[in-house]
N, C-alpha and C positions, 0 to 999 in steps of 0.2 A: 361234491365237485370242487375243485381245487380252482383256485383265485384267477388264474390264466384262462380257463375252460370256462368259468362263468363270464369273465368281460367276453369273450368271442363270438358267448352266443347270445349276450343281451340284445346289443343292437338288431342281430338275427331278430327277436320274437316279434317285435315290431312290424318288421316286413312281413312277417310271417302271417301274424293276424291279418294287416292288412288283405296279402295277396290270399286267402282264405274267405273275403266275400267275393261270391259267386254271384251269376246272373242266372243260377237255377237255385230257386227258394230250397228245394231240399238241400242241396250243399251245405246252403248257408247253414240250414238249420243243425245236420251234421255238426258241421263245423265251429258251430256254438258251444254245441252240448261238449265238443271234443275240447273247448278252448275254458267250459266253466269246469269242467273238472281235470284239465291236467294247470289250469293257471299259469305260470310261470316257472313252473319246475319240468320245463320239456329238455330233456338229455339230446346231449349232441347228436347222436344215430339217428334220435327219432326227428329228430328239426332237421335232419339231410335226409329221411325218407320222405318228409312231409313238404321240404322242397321240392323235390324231384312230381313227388305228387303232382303239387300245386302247379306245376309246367306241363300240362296238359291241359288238353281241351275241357271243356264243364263235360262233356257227354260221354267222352271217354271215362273223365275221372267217375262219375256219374257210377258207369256199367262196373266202376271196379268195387266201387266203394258200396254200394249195394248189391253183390254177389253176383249181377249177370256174367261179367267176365273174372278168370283169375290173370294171373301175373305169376310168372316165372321167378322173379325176381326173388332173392331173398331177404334182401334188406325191406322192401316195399311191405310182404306178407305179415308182419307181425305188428305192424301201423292200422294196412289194411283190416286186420283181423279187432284191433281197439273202436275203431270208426264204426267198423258195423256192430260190435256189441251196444253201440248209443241211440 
């Protein structure tokens, strides 16, 4: 990642984590596992799928992120698809 792409998305991971505690203990738990093994090498794509994620509701994201529901989307599916291998 090239000097310009990394300052853009530092301040990004901050909020990031932040907005990644949820008020549903699975989430959270998810979203641990997801944050101790990718640390701080999350690629721009994945930090704007994992935005977009994190701007839903817990219950929605919930249905997607544990296979009840899919998503259309193509950016979302290949995020989707790391989350539930954890």
């Amino acid at each position: 990642m090239n000097a310009a792409a990394e300052s853009a998305i530092d301040p990004r991971l901050g909020r990031l984590r932040w907005h990644c505690r949820r008020a549903l203990l699975e989430l959270d738990l998810v979203f641990q596992r997801f944050w101790d093994k990718v640390g701080d090498d999350l690629d721009i794509e994945t930090a704007d799928a994992l935005e977009r994620l994190l701007a839903l509701e817990d219950h929605d994201l919930w249905y997607l992120v544990s296979g009840r529901e899919e998503t259309d989307d193509p950016q979302l599916q290949p995020l989707l698809y790391r989350l539930r291998q954890l």
